[in-house]
BABASE-556704 format. One record per residue (C-alpha): x, y, z. Coordinates in Angstrom, 3 decimals, always signed. Layout:
<nodes>
          x          y          z
          X          Y          Z
...
</nodes>
This chain:
<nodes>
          x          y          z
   -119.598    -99.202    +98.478
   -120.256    -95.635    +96.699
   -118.819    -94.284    +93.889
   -116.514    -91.848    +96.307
   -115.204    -94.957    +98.076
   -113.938    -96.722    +94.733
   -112.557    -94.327    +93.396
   -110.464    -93.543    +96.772
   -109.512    -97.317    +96.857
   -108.401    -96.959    +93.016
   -105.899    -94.031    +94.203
   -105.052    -95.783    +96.652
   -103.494    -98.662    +94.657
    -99.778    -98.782    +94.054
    -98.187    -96.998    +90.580
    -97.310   -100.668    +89.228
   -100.751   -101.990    +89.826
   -102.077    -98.970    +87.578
    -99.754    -99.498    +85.272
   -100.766   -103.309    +85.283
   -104.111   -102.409    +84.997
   -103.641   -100.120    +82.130
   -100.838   -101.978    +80.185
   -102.564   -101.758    +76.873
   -102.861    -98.074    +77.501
    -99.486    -97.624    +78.578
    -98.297    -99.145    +75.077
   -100.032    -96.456    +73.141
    -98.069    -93.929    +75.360
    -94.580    -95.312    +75.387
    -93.502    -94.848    +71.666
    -94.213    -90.883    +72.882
    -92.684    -91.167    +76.462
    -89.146    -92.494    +74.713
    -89.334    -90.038    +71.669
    -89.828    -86.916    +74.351
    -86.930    -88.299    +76.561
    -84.853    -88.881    +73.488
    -85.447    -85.264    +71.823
    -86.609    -83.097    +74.685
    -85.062    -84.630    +78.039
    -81.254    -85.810    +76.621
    -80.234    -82.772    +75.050
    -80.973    -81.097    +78.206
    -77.250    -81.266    +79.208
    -76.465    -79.378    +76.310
    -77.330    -75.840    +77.885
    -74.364    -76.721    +80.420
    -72.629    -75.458    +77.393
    -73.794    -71.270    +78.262
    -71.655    -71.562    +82.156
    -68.392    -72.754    +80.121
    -66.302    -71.282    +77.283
    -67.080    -74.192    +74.938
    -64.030    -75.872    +72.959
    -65.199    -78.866    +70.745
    -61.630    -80.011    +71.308
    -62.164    -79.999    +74.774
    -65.958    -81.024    +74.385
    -68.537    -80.704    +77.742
    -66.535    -82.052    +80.230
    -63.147    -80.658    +79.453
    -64.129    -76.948    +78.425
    -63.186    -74.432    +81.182
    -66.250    -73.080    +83.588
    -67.120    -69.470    +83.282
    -70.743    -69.424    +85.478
    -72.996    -66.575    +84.621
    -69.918    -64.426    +82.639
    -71.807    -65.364    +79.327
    -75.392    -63.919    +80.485
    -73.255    -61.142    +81.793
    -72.143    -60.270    +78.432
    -75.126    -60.570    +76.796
    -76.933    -58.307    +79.385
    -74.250    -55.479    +78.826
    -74.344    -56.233    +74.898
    -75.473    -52.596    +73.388
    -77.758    -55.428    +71.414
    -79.702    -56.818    +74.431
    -82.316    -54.227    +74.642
    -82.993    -53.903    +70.900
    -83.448    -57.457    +70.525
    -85.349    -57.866    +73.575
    -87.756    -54.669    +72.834
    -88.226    -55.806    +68.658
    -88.934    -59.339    +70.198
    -91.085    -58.024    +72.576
    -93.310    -55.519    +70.786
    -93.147    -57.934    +67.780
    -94.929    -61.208    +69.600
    -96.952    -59.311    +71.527
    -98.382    -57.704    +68.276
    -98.774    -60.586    +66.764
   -100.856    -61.993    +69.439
   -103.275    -59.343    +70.087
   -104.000    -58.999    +66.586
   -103.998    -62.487    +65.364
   -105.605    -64.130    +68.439
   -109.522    -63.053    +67.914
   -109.935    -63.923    +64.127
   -109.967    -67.921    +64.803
   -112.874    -67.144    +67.185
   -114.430    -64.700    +64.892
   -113.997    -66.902    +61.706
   -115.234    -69.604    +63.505
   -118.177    -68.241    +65.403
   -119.850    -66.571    +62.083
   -118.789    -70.682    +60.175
   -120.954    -72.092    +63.012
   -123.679    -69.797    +62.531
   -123.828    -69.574    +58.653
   -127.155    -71.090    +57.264
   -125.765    -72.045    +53.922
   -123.087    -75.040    +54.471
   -122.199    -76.218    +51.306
   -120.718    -71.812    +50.770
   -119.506    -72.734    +54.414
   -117.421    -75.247    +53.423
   -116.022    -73.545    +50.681
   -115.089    -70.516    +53.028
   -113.433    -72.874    +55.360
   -111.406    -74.646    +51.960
   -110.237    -70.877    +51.175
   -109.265    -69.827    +54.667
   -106.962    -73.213    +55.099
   -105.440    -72.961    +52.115
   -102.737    -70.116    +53.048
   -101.545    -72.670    +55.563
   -100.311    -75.142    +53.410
    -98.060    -72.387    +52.249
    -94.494    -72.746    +53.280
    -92.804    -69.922    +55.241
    -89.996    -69.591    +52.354
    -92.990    -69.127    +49.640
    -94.533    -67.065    +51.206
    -91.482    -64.665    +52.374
    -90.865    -65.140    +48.589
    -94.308    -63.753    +47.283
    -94.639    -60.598    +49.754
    -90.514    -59.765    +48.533
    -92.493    -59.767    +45.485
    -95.783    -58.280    +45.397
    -94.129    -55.610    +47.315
    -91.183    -55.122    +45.212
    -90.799    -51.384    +44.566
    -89.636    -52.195    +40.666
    -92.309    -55.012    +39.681
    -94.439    -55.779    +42.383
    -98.153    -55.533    +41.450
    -98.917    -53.497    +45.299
    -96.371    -50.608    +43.478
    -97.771    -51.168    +39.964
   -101.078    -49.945    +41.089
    -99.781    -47.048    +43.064
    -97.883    -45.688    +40.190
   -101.216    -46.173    +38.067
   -102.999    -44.002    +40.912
   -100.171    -41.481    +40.498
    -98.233    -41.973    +43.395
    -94.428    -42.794    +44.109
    -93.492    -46.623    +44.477
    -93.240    -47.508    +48.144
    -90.385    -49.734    +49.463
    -92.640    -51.366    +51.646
    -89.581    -54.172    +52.917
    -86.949    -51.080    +53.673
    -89.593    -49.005    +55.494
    -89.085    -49.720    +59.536
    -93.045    -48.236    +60.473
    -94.380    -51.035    +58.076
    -92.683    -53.641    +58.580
    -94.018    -55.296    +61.879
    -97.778    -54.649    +59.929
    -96.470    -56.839    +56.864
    -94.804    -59.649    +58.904
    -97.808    -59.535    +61.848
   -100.902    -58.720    +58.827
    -99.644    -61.541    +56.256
    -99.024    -64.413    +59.414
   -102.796    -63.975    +60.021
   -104.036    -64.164    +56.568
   -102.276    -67.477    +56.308
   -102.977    -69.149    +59.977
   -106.481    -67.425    +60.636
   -108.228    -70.330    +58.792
   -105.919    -73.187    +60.145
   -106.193    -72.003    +64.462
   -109.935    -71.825    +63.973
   -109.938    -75.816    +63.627
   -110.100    -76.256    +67.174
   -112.494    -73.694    +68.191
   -114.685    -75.508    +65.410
   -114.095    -78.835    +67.147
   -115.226    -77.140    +70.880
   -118.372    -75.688    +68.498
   -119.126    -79.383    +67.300
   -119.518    -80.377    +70.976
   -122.082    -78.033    +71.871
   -125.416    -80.020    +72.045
   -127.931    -78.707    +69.683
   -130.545    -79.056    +72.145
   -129.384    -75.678    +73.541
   -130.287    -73.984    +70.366
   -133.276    -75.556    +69.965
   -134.295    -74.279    +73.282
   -133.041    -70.834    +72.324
   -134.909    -70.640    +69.510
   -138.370    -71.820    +71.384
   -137.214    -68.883    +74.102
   -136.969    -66.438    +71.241
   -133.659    -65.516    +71.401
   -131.728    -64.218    +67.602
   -129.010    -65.489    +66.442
   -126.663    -62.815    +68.466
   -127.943    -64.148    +71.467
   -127.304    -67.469    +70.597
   -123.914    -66.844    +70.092
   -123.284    -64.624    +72.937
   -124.841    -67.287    +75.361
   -124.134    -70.369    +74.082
   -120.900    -70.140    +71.044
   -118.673    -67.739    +73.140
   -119.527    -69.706    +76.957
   -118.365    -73.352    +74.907
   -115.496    -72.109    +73.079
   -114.218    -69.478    +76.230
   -112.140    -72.599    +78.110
   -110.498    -73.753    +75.141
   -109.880    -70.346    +74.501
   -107.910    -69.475    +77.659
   -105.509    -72.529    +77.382
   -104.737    -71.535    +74.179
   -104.080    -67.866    +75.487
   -101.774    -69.248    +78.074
   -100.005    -71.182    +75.637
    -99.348    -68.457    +73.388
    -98.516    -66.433    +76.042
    -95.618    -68.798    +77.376
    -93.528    -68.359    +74.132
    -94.238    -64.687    +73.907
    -90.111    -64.239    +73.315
    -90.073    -66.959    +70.910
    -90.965    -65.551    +67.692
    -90.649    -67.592    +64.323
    -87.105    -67.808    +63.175
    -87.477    -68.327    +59.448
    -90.391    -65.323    +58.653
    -88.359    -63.015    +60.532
    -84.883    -64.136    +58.724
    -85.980    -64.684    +54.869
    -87.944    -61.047    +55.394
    -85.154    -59.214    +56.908
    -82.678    -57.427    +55.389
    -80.083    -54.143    +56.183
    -82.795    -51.536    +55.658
    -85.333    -52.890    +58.522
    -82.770    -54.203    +61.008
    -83.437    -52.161    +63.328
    -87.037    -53.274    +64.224
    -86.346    -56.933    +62.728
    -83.442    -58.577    +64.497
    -84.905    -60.251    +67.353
    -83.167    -62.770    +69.950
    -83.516    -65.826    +67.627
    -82.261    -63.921    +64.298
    -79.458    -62.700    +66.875
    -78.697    -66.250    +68.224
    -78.500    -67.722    +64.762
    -75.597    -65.064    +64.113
    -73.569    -65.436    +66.640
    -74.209    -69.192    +67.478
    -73.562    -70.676    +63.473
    -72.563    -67.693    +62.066
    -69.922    -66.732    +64.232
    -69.252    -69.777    +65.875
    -69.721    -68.660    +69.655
    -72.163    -71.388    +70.704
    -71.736    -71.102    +74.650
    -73.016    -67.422    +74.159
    -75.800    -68.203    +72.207
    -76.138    -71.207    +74.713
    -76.791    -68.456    +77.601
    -79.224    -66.276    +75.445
    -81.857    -69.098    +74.293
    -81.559    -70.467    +78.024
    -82.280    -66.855    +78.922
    -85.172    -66.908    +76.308
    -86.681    -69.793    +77.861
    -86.380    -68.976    +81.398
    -88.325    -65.734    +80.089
    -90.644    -67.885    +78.285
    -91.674    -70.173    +81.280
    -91.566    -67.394    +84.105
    -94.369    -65.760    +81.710
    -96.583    -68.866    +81.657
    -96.064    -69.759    +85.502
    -97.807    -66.218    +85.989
   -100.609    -65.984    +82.994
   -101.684    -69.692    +83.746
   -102.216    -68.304    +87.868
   -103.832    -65.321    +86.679
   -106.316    -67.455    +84.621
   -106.930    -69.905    +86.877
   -107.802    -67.057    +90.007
   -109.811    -65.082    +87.081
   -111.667    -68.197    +85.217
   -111.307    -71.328    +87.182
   -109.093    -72.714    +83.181
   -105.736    -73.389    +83.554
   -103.257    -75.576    +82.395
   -102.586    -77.088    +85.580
</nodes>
């Protein structure tokens, strides 16, 4: 029998059989399979919650239907496109801009001569990511402070006016998008490191009897290994393009940039704890997420027809 014929009479077996066959494996996978269903799968019947005026008196099954009046509401809110254009323009942004320096950072890592300085580069770029968001939020409120932040001291020593760089709307997206990649560049580039580690050092060996420089090398043989893992990361990112960070967004905000910093999940918090109207705020995350997964349907079949990587 070939190879092609076992492995058609292995798919041809039953699902228990596998399962039988795999048991051991199936026991690593379980403790995941019930946490998922638990966390991810149960509170699924929550969202029934945005097609009824929610009571808790009355709780799921007792509160009065209202279908698609909620999504109605929010679609004729004067707050729908403002949220939906800041979220927009802010995760795109922050995409474009942040998505090449893990592939930069770790491309010129890979290729630098001198490890032990390598290391250390790699130490400093992590580090920012062991910063949490409320630090952080706390030290640009700071630094940029127009009274006492050190950014303003040196201004005023160059003879300029103080800047209120938090209450200015044009510089706002640059802080929030500019200071998220300065503390995650170092962190994303650990898995283009680990596709770089996989790369058999044979081909550079060969490169190297073939003449090629050290561009070449890495236009050849880095880029080509690191491209698929790459694009799945691309259509990842790209599926949660409306979801943009909650607590940056929040502890950075304040009345002076609102109009380019509310986006749908500062607006959901609002009026979902804040004012209490959770079947509205129900209808706009659902709406978020139906966004969110219509988005990666479409970039994962673009990538697939374009680069033969996909998610599925």
């Amino acid at each position: 029998m070939n190879p092609y014929e076992i492995t058609t009479a292995q798919k041809k077996k039953p699902f228990f059989e596998k399962i039988k066959a795999n048991f051991d494996l199936w026991l690593f996978v379980l403790p995941g399979m019930i946490i998922t269903f638990i966390f991810s799968y149960i509170p699924l019947y929550g969202l029934t919650i945005a097609f009824q005026r929610f009571s808790y008196k009355k709780g799921y099954f007792g509160s009065p239907w209202v279908g698609f009046q909620n999504f109605i509401r929010f679609f004729n809110s004067p707050y729908f496109i403002p949220t939906l254009k800041n979220t927009f323009i802010l995760s795109v942004y922050s995409l474009v801009a942040s998505f090449p320096f893990p592939i930069i950072l770790a491309i010129l890592l890979n290729s630098f001569r001198h490890k032990k300085y390598g290391k250390l580069i790699q130490t400093v770029t992590y580090a920012p990511n062991f910063i949490s968001t409320v630090v952080m939020c706390g030290m640009l409120v700071l630094f940029l402070s127009p009274s006492m932040g050190i950014v303003n001291s040196i201004i005023k020593i160059l003879g300029m006016q103080p800047v209120n760089f938090m209450g200015e709307q044009d510089l706002w997206r640059h802080i929030y998008v500019w200071s998220g990649i300065w503390q995650n560049t170092g962190w994303n580039s650990v898995i283009y490191f680990a596709a770089l580690s996989g790369v058999n050092i044979e081909m550079y060996e060969a490169a190297t009897v073939d003449g090629a420089s050290k561009f070449q090398k890495v236009l050849y043989i880095d880029f080509p290994s690191i491209l698929p893992t790459a694009i799945i990361l691309l259509i990842m990112n790209c599926g949660s393009v409306l979801s943009v960070g909650f607590e940056k967004v929040f502890l950075l905000q304040n009345d002076l940039n609102l109009n380019v910093s509310e986006i749908i999940s500062t607006y959901v918090y609002k009026v979902g704890l804040v004012q209490n109207d959770l079947s509205y705020s129900t209808a706009i995350g659902l709406f978020n997420s139906t966004i969110n997964a219509v988005l990666l349907i479409i970039v994962n079949n673009i990538a697939r027809k374009v680069s033969d990587y996909s998610l599925w």
